[in-house]
C-alpha positions in Angstrom: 81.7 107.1 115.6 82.7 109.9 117.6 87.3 110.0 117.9 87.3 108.5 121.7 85.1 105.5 120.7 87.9 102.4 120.5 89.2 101.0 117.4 88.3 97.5 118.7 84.4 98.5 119.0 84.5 100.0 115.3 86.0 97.2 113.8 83.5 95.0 115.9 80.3 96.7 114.5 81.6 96.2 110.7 81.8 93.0 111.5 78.5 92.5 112.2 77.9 94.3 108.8 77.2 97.7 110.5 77.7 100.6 107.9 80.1 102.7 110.3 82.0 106.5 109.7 84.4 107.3 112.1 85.2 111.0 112.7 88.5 110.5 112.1 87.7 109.1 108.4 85.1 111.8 108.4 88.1 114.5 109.0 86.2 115.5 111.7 88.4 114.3 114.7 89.6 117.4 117.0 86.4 119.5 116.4 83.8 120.9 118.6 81.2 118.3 119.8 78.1 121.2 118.2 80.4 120.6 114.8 80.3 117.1 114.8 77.2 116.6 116.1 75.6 118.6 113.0 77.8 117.3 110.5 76.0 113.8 111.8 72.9 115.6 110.4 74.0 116.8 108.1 75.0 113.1 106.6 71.7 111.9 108.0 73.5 109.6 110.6 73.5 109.2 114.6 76.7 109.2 116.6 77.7 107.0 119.0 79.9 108.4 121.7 81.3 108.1 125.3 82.0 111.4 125.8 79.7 112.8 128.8 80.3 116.5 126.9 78.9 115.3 124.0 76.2 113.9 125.7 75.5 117.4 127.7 75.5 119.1 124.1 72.6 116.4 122.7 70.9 117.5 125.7 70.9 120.8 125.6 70.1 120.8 122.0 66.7 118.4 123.3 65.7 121.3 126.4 66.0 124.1 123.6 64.6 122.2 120.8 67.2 122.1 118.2 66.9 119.3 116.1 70.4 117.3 115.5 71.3 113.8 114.5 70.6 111.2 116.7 73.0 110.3 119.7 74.0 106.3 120.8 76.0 107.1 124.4 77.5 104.6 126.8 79.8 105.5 129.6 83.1 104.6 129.7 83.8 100.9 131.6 80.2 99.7 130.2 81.7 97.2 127.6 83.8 94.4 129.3 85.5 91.0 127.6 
């Protein structure tokens, strides 16, 4: 779970019995998006993110053919109560 993702969605997806590692657990919060984003394969994961940065990186890794963990993004305002 990449560190702008809300608490509330986190503690949503372990309820649903989803086996989730935040960055900030991780001690990977306030590092580069290329850092997380190989430490996610690195631990054989996929991210999920809102962060359109992190989004460009995944994509840039795609166009250049760099292989990397897989990315779960959705833009900020998409979840709603």
């Amino acid at each position: 779970m990449d560190e702008q993702v809300s608490g509330s969605i986190t503690r949503a997806l372990r309820r649903l019995g989803v086996d989730v590692l935040t960055a900030q657990e991780d001690a990977h919060d306030a590092t580069t998006d290329p850092t997380v984003l190989d430490r996610v394969g690195a631990l054989g994961r996929v991210i999920f993110s809102r962060d359109d940065d992190f989004l460009r990186e995944a994509t840039r890794r795609l166009g250049a053919g760099v292989a990397f963990g897989g990315v779960i993004y959705t833009p900020v305002g998409t979840f709603h109560r």
